[in-house]
C-alpha positions in Angstrom: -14.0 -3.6 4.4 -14.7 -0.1 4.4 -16.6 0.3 7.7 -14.0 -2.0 9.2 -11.4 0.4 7.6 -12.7 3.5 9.1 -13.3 1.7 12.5 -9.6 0.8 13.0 -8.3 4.1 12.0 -10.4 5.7 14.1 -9.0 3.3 17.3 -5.8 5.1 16.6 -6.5 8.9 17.4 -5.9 9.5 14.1 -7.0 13.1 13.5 -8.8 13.8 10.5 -12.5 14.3 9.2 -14.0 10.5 7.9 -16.1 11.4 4.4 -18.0 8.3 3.0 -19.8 8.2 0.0 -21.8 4.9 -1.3 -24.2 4.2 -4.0 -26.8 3.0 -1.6 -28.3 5.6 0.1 -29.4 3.3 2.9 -25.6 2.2 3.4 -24.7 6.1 3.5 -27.4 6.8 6.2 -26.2 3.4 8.0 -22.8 4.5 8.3 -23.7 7.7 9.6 -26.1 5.9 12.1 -22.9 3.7 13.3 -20.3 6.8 13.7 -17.9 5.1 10.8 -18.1 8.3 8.7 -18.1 11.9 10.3 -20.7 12.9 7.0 -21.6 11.6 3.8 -19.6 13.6 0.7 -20.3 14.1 -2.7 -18.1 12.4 -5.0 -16.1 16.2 -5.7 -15.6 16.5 -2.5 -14.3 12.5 -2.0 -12.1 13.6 -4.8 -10.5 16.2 -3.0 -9.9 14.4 -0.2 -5.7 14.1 1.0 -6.6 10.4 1.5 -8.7 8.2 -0.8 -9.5 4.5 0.1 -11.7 2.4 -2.3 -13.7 -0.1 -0.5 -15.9 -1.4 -3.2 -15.9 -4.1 -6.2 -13.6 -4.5 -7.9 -14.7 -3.8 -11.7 -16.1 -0.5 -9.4 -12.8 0.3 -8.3 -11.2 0.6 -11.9 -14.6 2.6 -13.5 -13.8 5.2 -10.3 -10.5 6.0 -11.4 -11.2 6.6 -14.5 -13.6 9.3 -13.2 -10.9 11.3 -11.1 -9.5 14.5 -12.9 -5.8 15.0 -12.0 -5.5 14.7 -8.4 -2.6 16.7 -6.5 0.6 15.4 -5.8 0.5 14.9 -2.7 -3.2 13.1 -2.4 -2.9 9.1 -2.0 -5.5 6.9 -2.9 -5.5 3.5 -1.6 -7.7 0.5 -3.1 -8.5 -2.7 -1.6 -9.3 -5.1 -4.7 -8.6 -8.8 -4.0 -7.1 -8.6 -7.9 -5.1 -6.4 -8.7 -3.1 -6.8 -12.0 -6.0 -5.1 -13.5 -6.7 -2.5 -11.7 -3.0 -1.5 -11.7 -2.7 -1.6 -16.0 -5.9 0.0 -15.8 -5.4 3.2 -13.9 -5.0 6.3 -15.7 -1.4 7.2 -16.4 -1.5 10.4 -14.8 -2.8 8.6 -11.1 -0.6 6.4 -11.2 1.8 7.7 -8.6 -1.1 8.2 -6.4 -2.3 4.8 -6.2 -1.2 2.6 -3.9 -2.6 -0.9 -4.7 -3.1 -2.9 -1.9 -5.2 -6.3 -0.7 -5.6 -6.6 2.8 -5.8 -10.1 3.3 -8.7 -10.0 5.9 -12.6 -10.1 5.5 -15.7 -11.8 6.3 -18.5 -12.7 4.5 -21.1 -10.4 5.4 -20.9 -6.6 3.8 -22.3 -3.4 4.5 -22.1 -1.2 7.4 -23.5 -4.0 9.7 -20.1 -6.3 9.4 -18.0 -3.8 10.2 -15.5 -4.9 13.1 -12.9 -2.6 14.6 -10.2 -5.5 14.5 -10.9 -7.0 11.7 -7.0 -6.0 10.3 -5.3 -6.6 12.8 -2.5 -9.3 12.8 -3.6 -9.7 9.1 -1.5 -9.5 5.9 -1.9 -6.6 3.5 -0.4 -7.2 0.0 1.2 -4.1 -1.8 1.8 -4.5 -5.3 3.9 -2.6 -7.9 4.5 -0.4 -5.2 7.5 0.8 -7.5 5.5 2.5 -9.5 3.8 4.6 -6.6 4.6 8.2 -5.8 7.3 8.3 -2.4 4.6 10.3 -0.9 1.8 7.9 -1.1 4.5 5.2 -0.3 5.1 6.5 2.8 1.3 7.2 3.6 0.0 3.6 2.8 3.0 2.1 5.2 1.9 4.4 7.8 -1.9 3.5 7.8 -0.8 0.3 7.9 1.5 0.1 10.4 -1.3 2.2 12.3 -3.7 -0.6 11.8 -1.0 -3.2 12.9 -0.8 -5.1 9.6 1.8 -6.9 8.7 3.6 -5.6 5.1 4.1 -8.0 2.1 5.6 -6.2 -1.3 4.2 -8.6 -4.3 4.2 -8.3 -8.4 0.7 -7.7 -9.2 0.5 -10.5 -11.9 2.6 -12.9 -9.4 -0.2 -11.6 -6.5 -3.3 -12.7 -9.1 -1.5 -16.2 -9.7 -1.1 -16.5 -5.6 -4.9 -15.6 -4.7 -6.0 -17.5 -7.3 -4.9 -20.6 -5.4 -5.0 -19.2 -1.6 -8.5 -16.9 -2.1 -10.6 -17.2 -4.9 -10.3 -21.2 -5.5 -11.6 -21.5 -1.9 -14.7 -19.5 -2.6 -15.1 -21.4 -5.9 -15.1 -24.2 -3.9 -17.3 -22.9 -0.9 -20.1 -22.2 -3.8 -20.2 -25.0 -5.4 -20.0 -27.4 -2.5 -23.7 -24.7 -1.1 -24.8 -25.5 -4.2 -24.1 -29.3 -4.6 -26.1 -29.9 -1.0 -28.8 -27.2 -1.9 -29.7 -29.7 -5.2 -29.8 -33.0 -3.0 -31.1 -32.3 0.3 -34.0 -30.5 2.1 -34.2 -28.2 4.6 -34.9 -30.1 7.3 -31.9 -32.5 6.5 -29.7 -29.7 6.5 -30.8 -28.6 9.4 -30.3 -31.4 11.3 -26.8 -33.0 9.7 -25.0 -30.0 9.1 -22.1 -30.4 11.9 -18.7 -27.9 12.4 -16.9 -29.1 9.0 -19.7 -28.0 6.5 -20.3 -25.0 8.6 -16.9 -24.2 8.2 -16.7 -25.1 4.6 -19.3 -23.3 3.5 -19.9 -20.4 5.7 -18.2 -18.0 3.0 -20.6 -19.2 0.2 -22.6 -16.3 2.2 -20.3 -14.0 0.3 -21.6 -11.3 -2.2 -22.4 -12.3 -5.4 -21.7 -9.2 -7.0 -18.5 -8.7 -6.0 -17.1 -12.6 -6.1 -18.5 -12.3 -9.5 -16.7 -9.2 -10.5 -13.4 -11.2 -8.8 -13.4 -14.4 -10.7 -14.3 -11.9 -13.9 -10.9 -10.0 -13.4 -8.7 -12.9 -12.4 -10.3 -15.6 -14.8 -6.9 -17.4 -16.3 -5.6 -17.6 -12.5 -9.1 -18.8 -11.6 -9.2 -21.1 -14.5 -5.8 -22.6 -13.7 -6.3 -23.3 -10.1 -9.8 -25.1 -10.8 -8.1 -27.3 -13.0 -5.4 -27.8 -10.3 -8.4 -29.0 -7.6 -10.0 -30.7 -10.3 -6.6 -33.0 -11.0 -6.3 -33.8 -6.9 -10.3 -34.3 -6.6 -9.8 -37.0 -9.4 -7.0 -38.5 -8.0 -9.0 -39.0 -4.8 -11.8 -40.2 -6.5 -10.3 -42.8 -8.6 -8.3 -44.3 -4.8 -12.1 -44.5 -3.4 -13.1 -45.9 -6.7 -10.8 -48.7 -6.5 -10.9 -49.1 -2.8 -7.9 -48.7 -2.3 -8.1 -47.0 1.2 -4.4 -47.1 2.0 -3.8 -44.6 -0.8 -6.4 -42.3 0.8 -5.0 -42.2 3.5 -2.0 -41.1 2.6 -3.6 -38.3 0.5 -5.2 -37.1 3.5 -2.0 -37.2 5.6 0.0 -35.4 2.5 -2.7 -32.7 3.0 -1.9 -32.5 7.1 0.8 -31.0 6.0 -0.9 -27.6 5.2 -1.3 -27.1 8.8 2.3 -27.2 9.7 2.8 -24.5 7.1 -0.2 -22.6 8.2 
């Protein structure tokens, strides 16, 4: 997300130096290697920076604001959590106005330098939340970069944006990880190999995504989480029990009600 970040701003002319700073020292080198980061900062120096974007975990995100002293009043951080009621109750009172908490609605499921993509937000959704509560300053900044990157502007209630991705985000990956690991404990290899057609590919090509930080996501949003499970759970029975009893005409008109996604979509 961050590589990808850097990549599109940098397709805009924007002038200004790109400091990157990551835990991994081979990710730091990496992003050097790739030109998405002009040098590699210390994290005084990231502080200092007028802009401030936090690429990284979740749980990360909220244990690096609590390390930033009282920024300036005109410096705008930006984070790009896929939760966000959290990390918005959780900020230090007195960076408050400088956050601007956003979810960019747009990812793969590699990470690292490697999978960044200079288009990767474009046409996409970003998600800003509580934005009430943000300095007019870093309001202003945030809409810019944005609208630089071509993104197309949502305003949510961080609590209502949890409840939403729940549903739309995290159930899906829930799903894609369980259906990886339902195939993994039943067939070999070589049978996956050979039977794996377009529909399980599709299906389960983000259970590639990072453990650490999926976990760290389901951690933050758990109720939400928790809820829409139960919600799959209740239309995976329903289906169940109409296959059960052979009754096939009822199927199919549970799979023609879900056609109607796509006419949404």
């Amino acid at each position: 997300m961050g590589g990808s970040f850097a990549l599109a701003l940098q397709a805009t002319q924007i002038e200004c130096e790109f400091v990157g700073l990551d835990h991994h020292n081979a990710n730091q080198e990496r992003a050097l290697e790739l030109g998405l980061v002009d040098r590699i900062g210390s994290f005084e120096e990231i502080q200092g920076c007028d802009l401030i974007v936090l690429a990284i975990p979740v749980d990360a995100i909220i244990a690096t604001l609590q390390r930033f002293s009282q920024l300036k009043a005109d410096q705008t951080i930006i984070d790009l959590g896929s939760t966000k009621e959290k990390i918005v109750t959780q900020t230090p009172p007195h960076l408050r106005s400088n956050l601007v908490a956003a979810h960019p609605m747009a990812g793969t499921e590699y990470s690292g330098p490697d999978a960044a993509i200079p288009d990767l937000y474009e046409d996409k959704v970003v998600v800003l939340c509580d934005i009430e509560q943000s300095g007019m300053l870093q309001k202003e900044k945030a809409k810019e970069i944005f609208q630089r990157l071509e993104m197309k502007i949502v305003y949510m209630d961080a609590h209502e944006h949890d409840r939403h991705a729940a549903y739309i985000s995290h159930l899906p990956h829930v799903i894609s990880f369980a259906l990886a690991n339902s195939v993994l404990g039943q067939e070999d290899r070589e049978s996956i190999l050979a039977l794996a057609g377009g529909g399980f590919k599709s299906m389960s090509r983000i259970a590639k995504s990072s453990p650490k930080m999926w976990r760290d996501v389901f951690a933050q949003n758990r109720d939400n989480l928790l809820q829409s499970i139960a919600s799959f759970e209740e239309e995976l029975a329903i289906l169940k029990s109409a296959v059960e009893e052979e009754d096939f005409d009822q199927v199919e008109r549970l799979i023609a009600k879900a056609n109607r996604l796509h006419k949404i979509l």
